[in-house]
C-alpha positions as CSV (number, residue, x, y, z in Angstrom):
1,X,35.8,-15.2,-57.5
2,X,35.2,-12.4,-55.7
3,X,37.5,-12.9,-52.8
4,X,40.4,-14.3,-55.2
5,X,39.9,-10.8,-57.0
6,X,40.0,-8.8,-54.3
7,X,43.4,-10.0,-52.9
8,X,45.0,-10.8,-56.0
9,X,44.2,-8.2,-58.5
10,X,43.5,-5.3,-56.1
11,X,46.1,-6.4,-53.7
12,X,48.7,-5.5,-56.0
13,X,46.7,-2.4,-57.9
14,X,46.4,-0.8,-54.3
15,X,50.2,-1.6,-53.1
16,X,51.9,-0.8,-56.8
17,X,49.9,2.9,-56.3
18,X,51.8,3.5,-52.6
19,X,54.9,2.2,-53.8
20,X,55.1,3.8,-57.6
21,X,54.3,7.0,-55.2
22,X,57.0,6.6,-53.4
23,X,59.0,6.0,-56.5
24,X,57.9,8.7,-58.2
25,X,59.2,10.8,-54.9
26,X,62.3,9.8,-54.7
27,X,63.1,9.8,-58.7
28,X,62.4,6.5,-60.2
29,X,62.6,2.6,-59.2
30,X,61.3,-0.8,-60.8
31,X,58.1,-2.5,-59.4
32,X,58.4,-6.1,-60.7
33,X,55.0,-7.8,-60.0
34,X,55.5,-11.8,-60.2
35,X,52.5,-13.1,-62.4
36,X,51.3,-16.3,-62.8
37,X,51.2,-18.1,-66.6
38,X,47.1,-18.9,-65.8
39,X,46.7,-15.6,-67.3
40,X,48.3,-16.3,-70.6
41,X,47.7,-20.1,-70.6
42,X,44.0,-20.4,-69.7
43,X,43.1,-23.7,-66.9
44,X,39.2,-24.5,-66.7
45,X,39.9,-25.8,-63.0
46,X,41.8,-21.8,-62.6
47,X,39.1,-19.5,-63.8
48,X,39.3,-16.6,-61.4
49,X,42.9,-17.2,-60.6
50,X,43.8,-17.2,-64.6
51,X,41.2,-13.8,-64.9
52,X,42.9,-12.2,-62.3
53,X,46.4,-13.1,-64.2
54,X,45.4,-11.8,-67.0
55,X,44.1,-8.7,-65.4
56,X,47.4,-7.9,-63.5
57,X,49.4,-8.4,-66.9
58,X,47.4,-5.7,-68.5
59,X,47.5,-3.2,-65.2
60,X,51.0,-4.2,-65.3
61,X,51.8,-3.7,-69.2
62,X,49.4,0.2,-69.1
63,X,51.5,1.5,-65.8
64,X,54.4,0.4,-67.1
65,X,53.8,2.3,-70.6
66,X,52.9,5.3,-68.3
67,X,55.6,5.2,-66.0
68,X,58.9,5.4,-67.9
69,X,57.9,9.4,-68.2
70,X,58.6,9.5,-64.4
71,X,61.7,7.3,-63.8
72,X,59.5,4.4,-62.4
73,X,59.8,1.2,-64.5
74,X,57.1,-1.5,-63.8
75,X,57.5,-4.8,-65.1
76,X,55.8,-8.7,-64.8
């Protein structure tokens, strides 16, 4: 589980950081971050996978509340 987290949730927590930076910079821009439904649909054979869904739609949902204040929109 670890491993799954570590490239799926904080693979896109550490790259949405550089590029809403960057964003930011150069006054605004939409991060879209493609999501799997595991996170919304629970699978007992997709436990870490559907966790780490769940987890991105949440980083996805608070940064995106956040970010309209500095032009950047970020979606999933």
């Amino acid at each position: 589980m670890e491993r799954t987290w570590d490239l799926k949730v904080f693979g896109y927590i550490n790259l949405m950081r550089r590029v809403f930076k960057g964003m930011e910079k150069q006054g605004g821009g939409v991060i879209v971050n493609v999501i799997g439904v595991a996170g919304e649909r629970p699978n007992s054979n997709y436990v870490a996978g559907g966790a780490g869904n769940a987890a991105l739609m949440a980083v996805t949902r608070a940064l995106g509340a956040r970010s309209i204040e500095n032009g950047v929109r970020v979606v999933g």
